[in-house]
N, CA, C and O atoms as CSV, one atom per row, in Angstrom:
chain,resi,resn,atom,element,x,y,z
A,1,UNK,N,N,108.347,109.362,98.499
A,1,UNK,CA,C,108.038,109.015,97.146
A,1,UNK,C,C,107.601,110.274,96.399
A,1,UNK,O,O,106.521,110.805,96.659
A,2,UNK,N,N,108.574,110.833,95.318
A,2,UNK,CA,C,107.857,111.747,94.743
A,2,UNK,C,C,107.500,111.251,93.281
A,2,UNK,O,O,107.741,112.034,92.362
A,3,UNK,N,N,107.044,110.236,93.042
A,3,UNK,CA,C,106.236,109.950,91.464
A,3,UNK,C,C,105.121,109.875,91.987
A,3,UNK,O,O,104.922,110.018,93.194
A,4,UNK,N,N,104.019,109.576,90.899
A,4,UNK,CA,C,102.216,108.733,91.358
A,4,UNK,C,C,102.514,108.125,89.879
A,4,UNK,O,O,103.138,108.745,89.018
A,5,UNK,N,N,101.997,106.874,89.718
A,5,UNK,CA,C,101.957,105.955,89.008
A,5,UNK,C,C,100.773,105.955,88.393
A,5,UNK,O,O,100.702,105.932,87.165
A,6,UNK,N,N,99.266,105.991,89.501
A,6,UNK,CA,C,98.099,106.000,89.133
A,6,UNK,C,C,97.504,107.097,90.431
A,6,UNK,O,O,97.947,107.597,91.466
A,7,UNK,N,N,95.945,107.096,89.461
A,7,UNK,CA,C,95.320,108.117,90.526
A,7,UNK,C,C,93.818,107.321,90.682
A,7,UNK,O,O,93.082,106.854,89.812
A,8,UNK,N,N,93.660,107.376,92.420
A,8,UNK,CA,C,92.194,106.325,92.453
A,8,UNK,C,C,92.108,107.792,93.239
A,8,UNK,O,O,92.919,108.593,93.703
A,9,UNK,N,N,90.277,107.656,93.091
A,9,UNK,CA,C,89.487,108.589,93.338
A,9,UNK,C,C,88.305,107.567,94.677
A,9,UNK,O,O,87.816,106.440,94.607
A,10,UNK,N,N,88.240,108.605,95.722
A,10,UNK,CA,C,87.898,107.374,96.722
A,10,UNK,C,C,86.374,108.409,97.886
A,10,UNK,O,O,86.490,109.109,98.892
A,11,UNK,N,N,85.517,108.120,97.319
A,11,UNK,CA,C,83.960,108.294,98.293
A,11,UNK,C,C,84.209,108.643,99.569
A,11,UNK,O,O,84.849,107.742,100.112
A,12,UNK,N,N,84.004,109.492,100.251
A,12,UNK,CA,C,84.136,109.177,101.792
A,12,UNK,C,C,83.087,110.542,102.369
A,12,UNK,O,O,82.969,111.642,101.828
A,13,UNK,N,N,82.513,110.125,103.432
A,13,UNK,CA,C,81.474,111.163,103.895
A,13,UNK,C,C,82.486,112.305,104.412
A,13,UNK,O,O,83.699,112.219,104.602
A,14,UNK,N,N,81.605,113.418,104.582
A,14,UNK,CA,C,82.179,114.715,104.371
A,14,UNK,C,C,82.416,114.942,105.685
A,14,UNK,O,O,82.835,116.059,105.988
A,15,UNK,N,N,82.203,113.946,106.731
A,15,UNK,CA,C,82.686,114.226,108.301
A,15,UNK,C,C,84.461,113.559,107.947
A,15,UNK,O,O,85.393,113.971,108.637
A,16,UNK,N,N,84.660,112.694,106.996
A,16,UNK,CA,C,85.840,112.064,107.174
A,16,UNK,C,C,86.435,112.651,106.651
A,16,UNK,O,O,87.527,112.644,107.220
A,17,UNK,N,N,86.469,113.487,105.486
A,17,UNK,CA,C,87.153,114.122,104.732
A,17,UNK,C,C,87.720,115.578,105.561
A,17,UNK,O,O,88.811,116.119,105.381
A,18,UNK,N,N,86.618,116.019,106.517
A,18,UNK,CA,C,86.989,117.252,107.448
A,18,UNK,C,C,88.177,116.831,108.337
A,18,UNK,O,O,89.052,117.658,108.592
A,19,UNK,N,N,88.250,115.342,108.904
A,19,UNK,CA,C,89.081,114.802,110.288
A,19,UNK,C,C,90.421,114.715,109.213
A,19,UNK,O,O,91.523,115.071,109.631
A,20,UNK,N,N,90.296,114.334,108.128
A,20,UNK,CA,C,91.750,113.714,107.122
A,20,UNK,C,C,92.095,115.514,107.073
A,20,UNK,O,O,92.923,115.791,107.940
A,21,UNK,N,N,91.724,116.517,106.409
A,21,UNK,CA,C,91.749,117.309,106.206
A,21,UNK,C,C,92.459,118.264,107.835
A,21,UNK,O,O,93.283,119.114,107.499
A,22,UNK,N,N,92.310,118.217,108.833
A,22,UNK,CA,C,92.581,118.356,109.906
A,22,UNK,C,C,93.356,117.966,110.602
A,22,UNK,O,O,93.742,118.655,111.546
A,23,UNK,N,N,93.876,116.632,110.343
A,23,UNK,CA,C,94.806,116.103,110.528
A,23,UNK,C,C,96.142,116.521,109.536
A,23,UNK,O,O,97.219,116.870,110.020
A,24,UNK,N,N,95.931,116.442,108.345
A,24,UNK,CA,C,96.438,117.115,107.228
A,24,UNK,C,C,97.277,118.110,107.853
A,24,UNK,O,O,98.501,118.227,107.800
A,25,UNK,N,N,96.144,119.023,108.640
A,25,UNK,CA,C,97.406,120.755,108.737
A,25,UNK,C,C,97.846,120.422,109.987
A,25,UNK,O,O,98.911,120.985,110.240
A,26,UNK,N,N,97.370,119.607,111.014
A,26,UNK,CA,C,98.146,119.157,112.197
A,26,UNK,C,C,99.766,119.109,111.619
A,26,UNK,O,O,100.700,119.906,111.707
A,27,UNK,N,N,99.642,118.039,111.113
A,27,UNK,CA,C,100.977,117.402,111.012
A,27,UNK,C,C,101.382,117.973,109.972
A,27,UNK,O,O,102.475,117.431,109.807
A,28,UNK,N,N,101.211,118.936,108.885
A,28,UNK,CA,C,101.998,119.672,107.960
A,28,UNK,C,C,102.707,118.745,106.863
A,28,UNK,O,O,103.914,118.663,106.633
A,29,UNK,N,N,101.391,117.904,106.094
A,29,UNK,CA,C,101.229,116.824,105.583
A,29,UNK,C,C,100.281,116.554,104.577
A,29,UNK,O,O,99.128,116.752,104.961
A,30,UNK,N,N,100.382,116.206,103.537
A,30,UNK,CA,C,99.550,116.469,102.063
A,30,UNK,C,C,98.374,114.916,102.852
A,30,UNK,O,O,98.752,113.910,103.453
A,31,UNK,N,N,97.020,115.343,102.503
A,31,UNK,CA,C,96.114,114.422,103.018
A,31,UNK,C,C,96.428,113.307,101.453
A,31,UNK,O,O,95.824,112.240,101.560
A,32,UNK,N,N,96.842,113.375,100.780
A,32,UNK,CA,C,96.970,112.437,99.912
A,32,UNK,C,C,98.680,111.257,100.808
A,32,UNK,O,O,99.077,110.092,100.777
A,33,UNK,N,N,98.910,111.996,101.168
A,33,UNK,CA,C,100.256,111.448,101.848
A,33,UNK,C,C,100.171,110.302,103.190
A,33,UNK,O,O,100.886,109.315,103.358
A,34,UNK,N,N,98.658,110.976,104.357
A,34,UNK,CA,C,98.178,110.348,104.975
A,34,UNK,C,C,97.230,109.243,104.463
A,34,UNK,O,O,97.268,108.351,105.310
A,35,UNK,N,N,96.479,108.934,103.559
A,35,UNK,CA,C,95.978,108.132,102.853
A,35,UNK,C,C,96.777,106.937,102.770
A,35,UNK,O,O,96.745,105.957,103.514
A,36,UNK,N,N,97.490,107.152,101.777
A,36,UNK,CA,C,98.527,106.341,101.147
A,36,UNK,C,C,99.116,105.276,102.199
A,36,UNK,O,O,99.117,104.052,102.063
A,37,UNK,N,N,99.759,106.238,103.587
A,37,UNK,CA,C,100.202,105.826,104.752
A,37,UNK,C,C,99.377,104.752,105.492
A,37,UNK,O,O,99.782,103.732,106.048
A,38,UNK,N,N,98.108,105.234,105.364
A,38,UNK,CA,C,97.073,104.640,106.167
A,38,UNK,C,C,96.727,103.058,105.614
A,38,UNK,O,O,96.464,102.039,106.253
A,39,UNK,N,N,96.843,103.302,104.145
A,39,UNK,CA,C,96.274,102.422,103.545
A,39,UNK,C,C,97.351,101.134,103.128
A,39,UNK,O,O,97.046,100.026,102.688
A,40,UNK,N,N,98.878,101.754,103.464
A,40,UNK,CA,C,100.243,100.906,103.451
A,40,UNK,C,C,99.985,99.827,104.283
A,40,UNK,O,O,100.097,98.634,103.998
A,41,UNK,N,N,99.414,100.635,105.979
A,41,UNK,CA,C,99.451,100.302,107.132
A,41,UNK,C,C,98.786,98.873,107.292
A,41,UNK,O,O,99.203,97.781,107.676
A,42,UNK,N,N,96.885,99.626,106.571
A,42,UNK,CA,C,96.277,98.776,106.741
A,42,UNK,C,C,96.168,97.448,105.884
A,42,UNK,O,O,95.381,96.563,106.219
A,43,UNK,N,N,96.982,97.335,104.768
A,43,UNK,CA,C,97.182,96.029,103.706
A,43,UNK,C,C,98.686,95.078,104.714
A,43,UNK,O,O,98.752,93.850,104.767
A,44,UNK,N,N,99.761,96.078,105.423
A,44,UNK,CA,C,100.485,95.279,106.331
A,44,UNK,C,C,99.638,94.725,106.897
A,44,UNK,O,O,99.549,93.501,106.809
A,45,UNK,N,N,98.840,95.398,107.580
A,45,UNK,CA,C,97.743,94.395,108.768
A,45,UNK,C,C,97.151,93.371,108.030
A,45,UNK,O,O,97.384,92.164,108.085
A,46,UNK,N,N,96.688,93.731,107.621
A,46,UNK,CA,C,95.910,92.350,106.712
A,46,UNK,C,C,96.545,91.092,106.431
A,46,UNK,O,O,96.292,90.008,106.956
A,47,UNK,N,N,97.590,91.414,105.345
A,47,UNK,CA,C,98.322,90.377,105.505
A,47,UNK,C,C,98.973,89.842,106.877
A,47,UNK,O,O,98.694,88.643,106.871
A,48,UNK,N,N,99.676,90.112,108.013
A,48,UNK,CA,C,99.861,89.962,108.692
A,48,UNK,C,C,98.732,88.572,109.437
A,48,UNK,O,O,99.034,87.431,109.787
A,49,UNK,N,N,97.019,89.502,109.466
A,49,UNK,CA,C,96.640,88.390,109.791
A,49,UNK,C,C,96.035,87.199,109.095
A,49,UNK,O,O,95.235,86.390,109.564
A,50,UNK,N,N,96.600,87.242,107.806
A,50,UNK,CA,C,96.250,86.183,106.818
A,50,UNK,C,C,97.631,85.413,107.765
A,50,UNK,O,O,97.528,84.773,108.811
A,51,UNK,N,N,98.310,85.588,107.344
A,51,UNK,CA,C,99.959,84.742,108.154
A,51,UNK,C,C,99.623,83.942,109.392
A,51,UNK,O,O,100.091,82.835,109.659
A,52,UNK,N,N,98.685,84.685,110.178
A,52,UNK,CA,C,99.047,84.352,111.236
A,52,UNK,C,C,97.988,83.304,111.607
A,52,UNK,O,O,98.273,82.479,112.475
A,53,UNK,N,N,96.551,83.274,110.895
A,53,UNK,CA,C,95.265,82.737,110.715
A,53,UNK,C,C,96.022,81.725,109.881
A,53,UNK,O,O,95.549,80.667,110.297
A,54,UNK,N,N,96.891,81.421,108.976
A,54,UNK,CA,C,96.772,80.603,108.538
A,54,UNK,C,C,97.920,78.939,109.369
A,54,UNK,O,O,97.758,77.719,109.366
A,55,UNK,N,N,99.075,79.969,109.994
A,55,UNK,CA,C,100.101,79.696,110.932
A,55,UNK,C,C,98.909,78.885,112.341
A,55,UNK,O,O,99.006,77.673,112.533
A,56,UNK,N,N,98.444,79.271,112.722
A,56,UNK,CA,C,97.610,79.309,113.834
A,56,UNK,C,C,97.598,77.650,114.407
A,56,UNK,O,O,98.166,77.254,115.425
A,57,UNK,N,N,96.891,76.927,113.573
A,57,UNK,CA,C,96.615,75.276,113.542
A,57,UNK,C,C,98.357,74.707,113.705
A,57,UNK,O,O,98.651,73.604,114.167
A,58,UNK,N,N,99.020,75.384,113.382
A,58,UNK,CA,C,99.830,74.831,113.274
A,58,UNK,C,C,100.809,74.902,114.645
A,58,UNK,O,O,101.394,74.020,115.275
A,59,UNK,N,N,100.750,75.810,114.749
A,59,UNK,CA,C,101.234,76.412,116.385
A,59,UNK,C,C,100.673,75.851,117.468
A,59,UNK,O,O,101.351,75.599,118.464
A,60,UNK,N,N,99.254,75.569,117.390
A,60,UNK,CA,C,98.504,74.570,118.320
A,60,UNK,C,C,98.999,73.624,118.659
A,60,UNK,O,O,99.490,73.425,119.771
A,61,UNK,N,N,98.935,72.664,117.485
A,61,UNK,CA,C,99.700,71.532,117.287
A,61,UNK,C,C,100.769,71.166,117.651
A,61,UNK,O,O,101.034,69.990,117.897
A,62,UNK,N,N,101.724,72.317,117.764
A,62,UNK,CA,C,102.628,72.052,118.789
A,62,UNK,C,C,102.520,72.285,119.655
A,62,UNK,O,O,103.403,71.831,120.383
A,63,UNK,N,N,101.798,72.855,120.124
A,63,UNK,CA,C,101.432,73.005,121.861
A,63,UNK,C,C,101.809,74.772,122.179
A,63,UNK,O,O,102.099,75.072,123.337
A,64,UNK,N,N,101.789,75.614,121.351
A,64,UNK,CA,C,101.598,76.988,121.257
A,64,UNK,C,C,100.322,77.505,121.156
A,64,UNK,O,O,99.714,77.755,120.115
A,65,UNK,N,N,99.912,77.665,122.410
A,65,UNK,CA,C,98.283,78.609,122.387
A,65,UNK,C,C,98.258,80.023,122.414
A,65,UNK,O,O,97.480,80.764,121.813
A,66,UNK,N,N,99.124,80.300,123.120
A,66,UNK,CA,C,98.648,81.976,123.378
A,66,UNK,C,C,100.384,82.581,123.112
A,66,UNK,O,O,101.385,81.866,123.121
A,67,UNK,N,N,100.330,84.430,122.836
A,67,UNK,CA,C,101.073,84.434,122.427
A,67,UNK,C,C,102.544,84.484,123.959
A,67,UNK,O,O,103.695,84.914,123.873
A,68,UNK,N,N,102.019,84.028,124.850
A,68,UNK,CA,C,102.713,83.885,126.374
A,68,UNK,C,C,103.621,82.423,126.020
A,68,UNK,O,O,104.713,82.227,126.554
A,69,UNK,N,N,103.155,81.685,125.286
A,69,UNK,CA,C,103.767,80.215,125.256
A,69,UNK,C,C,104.696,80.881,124.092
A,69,UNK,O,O,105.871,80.982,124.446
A,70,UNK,N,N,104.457,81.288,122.966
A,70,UNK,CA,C,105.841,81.353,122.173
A,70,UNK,C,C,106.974,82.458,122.741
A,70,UNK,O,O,108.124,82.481,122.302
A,71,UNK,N,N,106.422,83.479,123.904
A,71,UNK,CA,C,107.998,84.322,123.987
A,71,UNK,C,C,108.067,83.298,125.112
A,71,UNK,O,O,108.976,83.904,125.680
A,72,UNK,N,N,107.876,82.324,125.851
A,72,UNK,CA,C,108.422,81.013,126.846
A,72,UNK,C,C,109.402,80.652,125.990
A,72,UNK,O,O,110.631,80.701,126.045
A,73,UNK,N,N,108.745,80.337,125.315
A,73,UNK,CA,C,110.123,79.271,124.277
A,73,UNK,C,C,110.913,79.557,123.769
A,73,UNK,O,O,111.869,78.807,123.575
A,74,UNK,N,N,110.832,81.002,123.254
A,74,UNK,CA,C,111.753,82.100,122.523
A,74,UNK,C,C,112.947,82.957,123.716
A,74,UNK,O,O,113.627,83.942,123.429
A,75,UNK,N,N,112.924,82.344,124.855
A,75,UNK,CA,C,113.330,83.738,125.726
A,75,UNK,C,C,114.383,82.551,126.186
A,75,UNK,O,O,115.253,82.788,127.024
């Protein structure tokens, strides 16, 4: 992505900013780039377990408890 749409400005203690920053020249990578990434990652996750918290009762109900019973049924 080379546009920015908006710019958020974001607090973080100065031990985290050293590890982002470090990581940064590891990987030869704008720490605004790892952010972004991180923060893609962590809103997939989230939603993910909204889906799956909400799926859950329902999977029971059929007799799906763990995730061993749905690759049974799937395989």
């Amino acid at each position: 992505m080379c546009y920015m749409d908006t710019t958020l400005n974001v607090r973080m203690p100065t031990e985290l900013k050293r590890q982002l920053e470090e990581l940064s020249r590891r990987q030869h990578r704008s720490s605004s780039e790892l952010v972004r990434e991180s923060l893609r990652r962590f809103i997939v996750a989230e939603q993910f377990a909204a889906v799956r918290k909400s799926t859950v009762p329902l999977a029971e109900a059929q007799g799906f408890i763990t995730d061993d019973d749905i690759f049974k049924a799937i395989s």
